[in-house]
SEFIZA-3560 file (N, C-alpha, C; in Angstrom, 3 decimals):
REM SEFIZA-3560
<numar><xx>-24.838</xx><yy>19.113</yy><zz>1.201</zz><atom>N</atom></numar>
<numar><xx>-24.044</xx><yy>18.157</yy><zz>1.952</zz><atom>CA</atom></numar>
<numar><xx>-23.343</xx><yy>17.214</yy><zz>0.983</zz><atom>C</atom></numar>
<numar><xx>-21.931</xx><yy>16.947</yy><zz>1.004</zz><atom>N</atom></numar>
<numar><xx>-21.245</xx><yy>16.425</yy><zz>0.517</zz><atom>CA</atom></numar>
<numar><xx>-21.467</xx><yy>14.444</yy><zz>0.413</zz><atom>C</atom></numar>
<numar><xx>-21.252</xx><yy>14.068</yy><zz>-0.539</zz><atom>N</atom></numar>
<numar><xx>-21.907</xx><yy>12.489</yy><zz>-0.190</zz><atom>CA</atom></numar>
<numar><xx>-20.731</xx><yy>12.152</yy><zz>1.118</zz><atom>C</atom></numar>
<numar><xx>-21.323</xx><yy>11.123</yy><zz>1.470</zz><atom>N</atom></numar>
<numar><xx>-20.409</xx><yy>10.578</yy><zz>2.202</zz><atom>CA</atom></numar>
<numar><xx>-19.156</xx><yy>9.393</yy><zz>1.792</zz><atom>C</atom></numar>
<numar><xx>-18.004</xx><yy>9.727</yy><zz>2.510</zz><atom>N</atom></numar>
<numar><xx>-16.902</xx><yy>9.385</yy><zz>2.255</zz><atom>CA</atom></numar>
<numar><xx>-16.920</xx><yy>7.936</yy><zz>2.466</zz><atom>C</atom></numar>
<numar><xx>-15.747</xx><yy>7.246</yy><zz>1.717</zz><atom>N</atom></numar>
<numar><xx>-15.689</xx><yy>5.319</yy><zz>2.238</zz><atom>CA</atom></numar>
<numar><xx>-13.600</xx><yy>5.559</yy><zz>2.322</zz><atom>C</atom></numar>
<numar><xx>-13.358</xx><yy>4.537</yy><zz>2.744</zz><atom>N</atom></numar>
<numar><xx>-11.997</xx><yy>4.421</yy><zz>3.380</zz><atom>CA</atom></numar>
<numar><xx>-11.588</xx><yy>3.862</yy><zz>1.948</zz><atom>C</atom></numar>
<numar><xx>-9.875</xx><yy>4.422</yy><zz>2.199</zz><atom>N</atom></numar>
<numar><xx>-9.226</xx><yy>4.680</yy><zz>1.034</zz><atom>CA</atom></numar>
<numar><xx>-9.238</xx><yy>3.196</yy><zz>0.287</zz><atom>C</atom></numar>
<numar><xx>-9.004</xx><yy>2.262</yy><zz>0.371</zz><atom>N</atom></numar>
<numar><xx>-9.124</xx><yy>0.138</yy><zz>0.813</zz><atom>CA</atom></numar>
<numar><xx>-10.190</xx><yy>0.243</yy><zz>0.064</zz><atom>C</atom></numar>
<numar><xx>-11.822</xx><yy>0.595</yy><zz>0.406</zz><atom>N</atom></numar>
<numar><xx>-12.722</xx><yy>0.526</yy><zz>-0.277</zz><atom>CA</atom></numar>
<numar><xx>-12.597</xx><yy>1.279</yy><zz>-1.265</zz><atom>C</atom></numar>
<numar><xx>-12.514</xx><yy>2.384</yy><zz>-1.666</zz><atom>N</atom></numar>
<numar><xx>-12.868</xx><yy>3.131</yy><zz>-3.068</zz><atom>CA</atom></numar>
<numar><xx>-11.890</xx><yy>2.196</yy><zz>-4.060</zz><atom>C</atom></numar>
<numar><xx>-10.502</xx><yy>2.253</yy><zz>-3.431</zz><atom>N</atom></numar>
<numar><xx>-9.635</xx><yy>1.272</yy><zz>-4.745</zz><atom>CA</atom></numar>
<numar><xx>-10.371</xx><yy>0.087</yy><zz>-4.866</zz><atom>C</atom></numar>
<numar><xx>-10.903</xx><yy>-1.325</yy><zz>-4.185</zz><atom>N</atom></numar>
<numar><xx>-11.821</xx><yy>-2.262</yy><zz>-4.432</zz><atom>CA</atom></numar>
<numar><xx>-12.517</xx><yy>-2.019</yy><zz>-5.449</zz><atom>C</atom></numar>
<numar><xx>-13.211</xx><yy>-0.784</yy><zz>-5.469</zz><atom>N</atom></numar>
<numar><xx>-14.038</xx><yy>-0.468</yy><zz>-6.476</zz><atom>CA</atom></numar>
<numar><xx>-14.049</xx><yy>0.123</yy><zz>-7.541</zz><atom>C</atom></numar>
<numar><xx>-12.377</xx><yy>0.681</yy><zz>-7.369</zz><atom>N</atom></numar>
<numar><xx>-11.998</xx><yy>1.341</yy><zz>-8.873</zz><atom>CA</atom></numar>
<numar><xx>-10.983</xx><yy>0.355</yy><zz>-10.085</zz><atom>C</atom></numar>
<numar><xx>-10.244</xx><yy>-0.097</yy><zz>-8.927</zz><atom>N</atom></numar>
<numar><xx>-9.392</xx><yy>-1.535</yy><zz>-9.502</zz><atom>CA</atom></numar>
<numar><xx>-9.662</xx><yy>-2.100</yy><zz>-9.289</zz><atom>C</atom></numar>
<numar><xx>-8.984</xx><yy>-3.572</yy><zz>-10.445</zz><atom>N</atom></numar>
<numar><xx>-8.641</xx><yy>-4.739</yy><zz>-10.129</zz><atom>CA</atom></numar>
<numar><xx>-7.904</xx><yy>-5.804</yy><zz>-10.935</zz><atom>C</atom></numar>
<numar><xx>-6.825</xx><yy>-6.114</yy><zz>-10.172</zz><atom>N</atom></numar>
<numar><xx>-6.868</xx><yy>-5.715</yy><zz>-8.742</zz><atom>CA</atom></numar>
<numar><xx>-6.447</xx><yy>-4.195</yy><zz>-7.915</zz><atom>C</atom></numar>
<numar><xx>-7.127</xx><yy>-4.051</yy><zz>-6.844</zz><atom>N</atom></numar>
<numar><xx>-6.747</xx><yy>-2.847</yy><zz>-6.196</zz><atom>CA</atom></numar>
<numar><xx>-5.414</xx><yy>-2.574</yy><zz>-5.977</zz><atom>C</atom></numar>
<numar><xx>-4.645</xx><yy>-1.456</yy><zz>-5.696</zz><atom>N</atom></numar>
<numar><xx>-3.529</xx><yy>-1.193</yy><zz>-5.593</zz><atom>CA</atom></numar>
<numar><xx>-3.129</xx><yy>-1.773</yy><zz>-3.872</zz><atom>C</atom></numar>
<numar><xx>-2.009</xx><yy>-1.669</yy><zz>-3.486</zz><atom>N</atom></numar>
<numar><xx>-1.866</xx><yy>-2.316</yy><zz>-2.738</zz><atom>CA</atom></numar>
<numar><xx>-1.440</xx><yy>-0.966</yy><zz>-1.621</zz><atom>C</atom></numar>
<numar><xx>-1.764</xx><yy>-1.026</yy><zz>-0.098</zz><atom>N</atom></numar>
<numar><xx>-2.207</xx><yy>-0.088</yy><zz>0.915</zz><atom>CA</atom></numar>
<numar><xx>-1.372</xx><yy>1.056</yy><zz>0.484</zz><atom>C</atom></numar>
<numar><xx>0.466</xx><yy>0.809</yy><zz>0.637</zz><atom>N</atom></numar>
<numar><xx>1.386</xx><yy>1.651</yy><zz>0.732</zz><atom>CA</atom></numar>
<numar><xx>1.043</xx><yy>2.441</yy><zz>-0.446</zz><atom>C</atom></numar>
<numar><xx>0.277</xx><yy>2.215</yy><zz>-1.798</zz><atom>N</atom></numar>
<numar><xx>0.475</xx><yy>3.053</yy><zz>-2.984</zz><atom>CA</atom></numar>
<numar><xx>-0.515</xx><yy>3.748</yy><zz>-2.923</zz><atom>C</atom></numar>
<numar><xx>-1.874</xx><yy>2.918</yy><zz>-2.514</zz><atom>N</atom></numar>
<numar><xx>-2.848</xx><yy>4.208</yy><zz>-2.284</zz><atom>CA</atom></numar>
<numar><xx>-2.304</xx><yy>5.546</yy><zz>-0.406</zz><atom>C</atom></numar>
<numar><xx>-1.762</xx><yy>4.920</yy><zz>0.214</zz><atom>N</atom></numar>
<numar><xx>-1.452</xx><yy>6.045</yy><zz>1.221</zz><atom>CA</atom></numar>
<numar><xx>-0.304</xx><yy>6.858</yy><zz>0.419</zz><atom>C</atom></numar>
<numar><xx>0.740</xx><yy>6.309</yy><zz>-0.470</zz><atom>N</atom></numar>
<numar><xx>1.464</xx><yy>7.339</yy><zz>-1.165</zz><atom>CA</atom></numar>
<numar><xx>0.452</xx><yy>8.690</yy><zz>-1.910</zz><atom>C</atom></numar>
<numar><xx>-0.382</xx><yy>7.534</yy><zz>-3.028</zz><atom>N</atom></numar>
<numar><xx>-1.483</xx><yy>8.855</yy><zz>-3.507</zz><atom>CA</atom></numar>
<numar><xx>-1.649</xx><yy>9.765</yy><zz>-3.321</zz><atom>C</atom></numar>
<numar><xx>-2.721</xx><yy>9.276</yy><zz>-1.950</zz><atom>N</atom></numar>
<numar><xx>-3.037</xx><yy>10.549</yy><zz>-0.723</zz><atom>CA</atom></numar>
<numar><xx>-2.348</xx><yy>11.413</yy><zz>-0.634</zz><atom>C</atom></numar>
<numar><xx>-1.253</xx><yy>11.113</yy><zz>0.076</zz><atom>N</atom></numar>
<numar><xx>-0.145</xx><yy>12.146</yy><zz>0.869</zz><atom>CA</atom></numar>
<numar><xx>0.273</xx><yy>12.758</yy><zz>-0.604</zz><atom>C</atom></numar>
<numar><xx>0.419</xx><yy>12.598</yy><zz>-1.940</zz><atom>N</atom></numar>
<numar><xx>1.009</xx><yy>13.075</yy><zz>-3.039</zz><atom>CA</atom></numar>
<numar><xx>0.090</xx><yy>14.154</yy><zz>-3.624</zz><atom>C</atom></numar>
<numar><xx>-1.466</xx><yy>13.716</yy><zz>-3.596</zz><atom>N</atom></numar>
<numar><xx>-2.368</xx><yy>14.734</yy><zz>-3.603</zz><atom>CA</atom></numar>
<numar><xx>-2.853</xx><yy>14.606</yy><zz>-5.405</zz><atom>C</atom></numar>
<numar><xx>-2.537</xx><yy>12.724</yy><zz>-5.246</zz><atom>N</atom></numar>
<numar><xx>-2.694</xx><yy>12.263</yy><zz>-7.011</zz><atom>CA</atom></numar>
<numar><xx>-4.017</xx><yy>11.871</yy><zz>-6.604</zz><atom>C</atom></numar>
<numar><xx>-5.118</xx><yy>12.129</yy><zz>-6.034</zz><atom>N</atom></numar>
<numar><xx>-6.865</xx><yy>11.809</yy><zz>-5.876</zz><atom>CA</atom></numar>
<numar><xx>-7.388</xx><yy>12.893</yy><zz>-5.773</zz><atom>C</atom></numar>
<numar><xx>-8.169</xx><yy>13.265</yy><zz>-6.612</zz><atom>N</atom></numar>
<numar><xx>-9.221</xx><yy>13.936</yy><zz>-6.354</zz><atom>CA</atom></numar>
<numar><xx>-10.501</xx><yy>13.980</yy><zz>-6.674</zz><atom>C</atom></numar>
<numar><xx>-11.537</xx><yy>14.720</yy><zz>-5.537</zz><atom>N</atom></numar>
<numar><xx>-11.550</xx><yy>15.466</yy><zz>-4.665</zz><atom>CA</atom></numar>
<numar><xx>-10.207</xx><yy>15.028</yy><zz>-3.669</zz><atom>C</atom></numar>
<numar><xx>-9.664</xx><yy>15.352</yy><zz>-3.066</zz><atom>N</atom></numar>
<numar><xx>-8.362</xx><yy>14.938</yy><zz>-2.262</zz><atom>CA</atom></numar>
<numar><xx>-9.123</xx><yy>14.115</yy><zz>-0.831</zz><atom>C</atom></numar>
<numar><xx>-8.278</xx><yy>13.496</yy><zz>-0.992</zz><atom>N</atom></numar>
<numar><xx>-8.604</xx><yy>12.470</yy><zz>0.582</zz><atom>CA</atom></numar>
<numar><xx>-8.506</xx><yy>13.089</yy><zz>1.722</zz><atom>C</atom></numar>
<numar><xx>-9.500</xx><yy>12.738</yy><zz>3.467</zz><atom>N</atom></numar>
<numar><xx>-8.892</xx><yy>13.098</yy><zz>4.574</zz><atom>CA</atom></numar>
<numar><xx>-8.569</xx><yy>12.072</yy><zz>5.369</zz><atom>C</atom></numar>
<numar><xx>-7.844</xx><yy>12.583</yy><zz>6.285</zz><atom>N</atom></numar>
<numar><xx>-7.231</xx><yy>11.327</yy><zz>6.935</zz><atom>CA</atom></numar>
<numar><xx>-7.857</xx><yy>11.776</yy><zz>8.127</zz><atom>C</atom></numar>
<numar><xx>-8.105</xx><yy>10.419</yy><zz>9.140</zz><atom>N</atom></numar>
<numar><xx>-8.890</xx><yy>10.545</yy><zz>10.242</zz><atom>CA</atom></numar>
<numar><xx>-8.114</xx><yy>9.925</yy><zz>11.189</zz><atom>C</atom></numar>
<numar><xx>-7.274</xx><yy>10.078</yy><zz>12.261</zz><atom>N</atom></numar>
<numar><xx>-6.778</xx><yy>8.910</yy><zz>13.039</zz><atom>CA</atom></numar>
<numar><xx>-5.489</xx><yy>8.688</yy><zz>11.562</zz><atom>C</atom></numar>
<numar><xx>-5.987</xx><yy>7.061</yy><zz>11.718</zz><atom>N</atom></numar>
<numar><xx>-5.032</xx><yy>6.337</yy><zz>11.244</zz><atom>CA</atom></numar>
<numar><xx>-5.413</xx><yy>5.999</yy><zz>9.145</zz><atom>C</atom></numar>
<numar><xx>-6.374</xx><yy>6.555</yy><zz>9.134</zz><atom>N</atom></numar>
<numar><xx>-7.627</xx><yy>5.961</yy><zz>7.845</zz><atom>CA</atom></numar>
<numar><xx>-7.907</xx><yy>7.208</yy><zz>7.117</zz><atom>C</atom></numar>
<numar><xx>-7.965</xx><yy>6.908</yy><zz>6.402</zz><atom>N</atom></numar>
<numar><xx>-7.982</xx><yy>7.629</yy><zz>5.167</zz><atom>CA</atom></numar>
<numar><xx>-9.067</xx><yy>7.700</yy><zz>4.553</zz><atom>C</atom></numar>
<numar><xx>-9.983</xx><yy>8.628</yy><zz>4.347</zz><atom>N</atom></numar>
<numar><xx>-11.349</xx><yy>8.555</yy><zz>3.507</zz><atom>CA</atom></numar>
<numar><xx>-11.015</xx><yy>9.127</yy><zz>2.363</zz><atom>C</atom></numar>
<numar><xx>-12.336</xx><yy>8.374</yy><zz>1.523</zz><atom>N</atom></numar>
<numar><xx>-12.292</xx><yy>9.668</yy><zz>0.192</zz><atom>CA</atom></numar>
<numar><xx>-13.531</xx><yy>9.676</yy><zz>-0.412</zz><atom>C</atom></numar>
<numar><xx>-14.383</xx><yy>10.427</yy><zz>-1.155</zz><atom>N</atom></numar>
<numar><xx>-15.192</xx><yy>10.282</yy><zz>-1.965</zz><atom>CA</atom></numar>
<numar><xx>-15.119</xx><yy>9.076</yy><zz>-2.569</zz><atom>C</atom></numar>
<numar><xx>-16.839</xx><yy>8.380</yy><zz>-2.876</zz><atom>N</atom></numar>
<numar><xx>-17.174</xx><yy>7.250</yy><zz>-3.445</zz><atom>CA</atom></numar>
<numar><xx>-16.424</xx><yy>8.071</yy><zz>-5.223</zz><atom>C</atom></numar>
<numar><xx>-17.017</xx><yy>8.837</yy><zz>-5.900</zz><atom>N</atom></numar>
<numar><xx>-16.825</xx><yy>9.489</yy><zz>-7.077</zz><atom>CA</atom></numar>
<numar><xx>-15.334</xx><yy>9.934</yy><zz>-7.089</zz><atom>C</atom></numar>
<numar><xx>-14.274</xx><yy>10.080</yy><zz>-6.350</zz><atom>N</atom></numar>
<numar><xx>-12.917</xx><yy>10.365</yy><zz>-6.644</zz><atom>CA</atom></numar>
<numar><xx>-12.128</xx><yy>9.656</yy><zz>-7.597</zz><atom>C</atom></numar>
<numar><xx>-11.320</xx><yy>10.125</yy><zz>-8.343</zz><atom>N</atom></numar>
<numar><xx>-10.254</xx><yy>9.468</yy><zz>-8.900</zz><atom>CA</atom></numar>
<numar><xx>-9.242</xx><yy>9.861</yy><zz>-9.222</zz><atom>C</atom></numar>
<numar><xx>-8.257</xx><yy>9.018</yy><zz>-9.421</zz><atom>N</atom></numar>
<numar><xx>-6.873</xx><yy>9.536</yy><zz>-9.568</zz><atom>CA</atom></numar>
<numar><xx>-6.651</xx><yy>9.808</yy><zz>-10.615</zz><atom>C</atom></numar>
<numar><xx>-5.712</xx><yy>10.759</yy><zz>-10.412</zz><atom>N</atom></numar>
<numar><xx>-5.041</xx><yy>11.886</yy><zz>-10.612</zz><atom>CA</atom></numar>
<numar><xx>-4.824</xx><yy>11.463</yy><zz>-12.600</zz><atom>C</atom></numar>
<numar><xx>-4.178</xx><yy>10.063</yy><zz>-12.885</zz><atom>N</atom></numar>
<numar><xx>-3.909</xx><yy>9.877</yy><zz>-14.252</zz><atom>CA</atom></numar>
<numar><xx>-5.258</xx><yy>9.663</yy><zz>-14.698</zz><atom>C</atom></numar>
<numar><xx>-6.185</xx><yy>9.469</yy><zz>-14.179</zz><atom>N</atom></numar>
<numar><xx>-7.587</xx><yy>9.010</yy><zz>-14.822</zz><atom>CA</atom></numar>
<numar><xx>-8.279</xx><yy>10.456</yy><zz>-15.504</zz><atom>C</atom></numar>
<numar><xx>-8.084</xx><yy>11.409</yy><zz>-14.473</zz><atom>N</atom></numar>
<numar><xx>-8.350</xx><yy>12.622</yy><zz>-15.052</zz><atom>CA</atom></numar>
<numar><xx>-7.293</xx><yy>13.459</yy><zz>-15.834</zz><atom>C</atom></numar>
<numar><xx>-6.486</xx><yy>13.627</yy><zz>-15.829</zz><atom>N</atom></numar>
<numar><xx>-4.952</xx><yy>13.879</yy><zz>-16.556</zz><atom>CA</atom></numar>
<numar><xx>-5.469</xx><yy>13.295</yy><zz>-18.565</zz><atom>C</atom></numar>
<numar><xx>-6.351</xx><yy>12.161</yy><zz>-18.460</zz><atom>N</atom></numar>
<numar><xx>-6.200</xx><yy>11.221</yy><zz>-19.962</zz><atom>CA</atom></numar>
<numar><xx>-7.599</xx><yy>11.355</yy><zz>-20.357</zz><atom>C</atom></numar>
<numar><xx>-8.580</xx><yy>12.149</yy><zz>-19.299</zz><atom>N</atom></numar>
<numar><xx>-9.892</xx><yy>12.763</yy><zz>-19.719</zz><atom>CA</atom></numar>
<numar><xx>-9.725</xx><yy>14.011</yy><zz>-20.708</zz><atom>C</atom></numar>
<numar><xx>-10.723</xx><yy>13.853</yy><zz>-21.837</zz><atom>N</atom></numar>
<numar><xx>-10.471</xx><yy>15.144</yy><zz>-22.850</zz><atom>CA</atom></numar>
<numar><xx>-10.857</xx><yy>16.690</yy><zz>-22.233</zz><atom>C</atom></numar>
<numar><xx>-10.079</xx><yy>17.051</yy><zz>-21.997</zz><atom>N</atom></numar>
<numar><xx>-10.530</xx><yy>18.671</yy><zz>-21.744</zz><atom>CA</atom></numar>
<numar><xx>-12.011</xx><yy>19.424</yy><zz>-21.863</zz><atom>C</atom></numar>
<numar><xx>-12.101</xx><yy>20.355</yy><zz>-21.509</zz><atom>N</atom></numar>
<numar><xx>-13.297</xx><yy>21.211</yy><zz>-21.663</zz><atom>CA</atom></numar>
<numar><xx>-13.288</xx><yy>21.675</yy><zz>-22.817</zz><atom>C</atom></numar>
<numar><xx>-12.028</xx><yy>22.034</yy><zz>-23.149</zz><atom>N</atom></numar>
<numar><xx>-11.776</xx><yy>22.997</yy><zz>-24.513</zz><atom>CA</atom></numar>
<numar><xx>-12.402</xx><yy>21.915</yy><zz>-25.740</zz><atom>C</atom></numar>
<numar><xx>-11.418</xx><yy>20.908</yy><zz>-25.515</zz><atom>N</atom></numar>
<numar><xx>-11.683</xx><yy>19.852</yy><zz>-26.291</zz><atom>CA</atom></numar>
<numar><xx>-13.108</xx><yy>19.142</yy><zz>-26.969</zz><atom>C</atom></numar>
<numar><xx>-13.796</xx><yy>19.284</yy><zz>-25.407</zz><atom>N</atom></numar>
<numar><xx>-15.345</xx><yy>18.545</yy><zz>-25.606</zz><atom>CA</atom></numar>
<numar><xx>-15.838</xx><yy>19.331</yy><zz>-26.180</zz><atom>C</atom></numar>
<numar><xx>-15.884</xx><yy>20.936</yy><zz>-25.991</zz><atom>N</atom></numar>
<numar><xx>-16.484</xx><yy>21.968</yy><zz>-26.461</zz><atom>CA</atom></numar>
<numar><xx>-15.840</xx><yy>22.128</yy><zz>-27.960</zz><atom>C</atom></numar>
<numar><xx>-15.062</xx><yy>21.973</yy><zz>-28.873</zz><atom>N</atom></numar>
<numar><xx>-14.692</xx><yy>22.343</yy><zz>-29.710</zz><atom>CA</atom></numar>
<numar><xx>-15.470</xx><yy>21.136</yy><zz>-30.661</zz><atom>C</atom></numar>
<numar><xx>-15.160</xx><yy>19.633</yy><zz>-30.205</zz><atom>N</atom></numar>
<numar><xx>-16.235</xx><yy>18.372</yy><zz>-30.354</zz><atom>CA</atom></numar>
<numar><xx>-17.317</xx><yy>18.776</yy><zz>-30.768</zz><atom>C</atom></numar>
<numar><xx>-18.215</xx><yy>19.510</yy><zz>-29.821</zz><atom>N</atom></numar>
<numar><xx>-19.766</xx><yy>19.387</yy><zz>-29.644</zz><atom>CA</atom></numar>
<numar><xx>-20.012</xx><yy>20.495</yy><zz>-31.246</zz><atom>C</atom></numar>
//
């Protein structure tokens, strides 16, 4: 079972700060720059507590990389 999800408002609280402001995290979403990728419910947007965007992992060192490291 997958952890459970928190609304898009909360995870940025907790990843920024300051947090991005509503319209940029619903751009995100819909852009498909978060992952695990967000769902939308109604009007709200969940996502994994552990998600992150898209440049956060983009500026993480590779597999190849860590492995060539180790």
């Amino acid at each position: 079972m997958s952890a459970r999800r928190i609304s898009l408002a909360l995870w940025a609280e907790r990843q920024f700060d300051p947090s991005p402001t509503d319209r940029t995290l619903r751009r995100w979403a819909k852009a498909g720059q978060i992952v695990p990728s967000p769902i939308k419910v109604g009007k709200t947007w969940y996502v994994e507590p552990s998600a992150q965007h898209i440049d956060e992992v983009a500026r993480a060192p590779s597999l190849l990389t860590r492995l060539r490291a180790a």
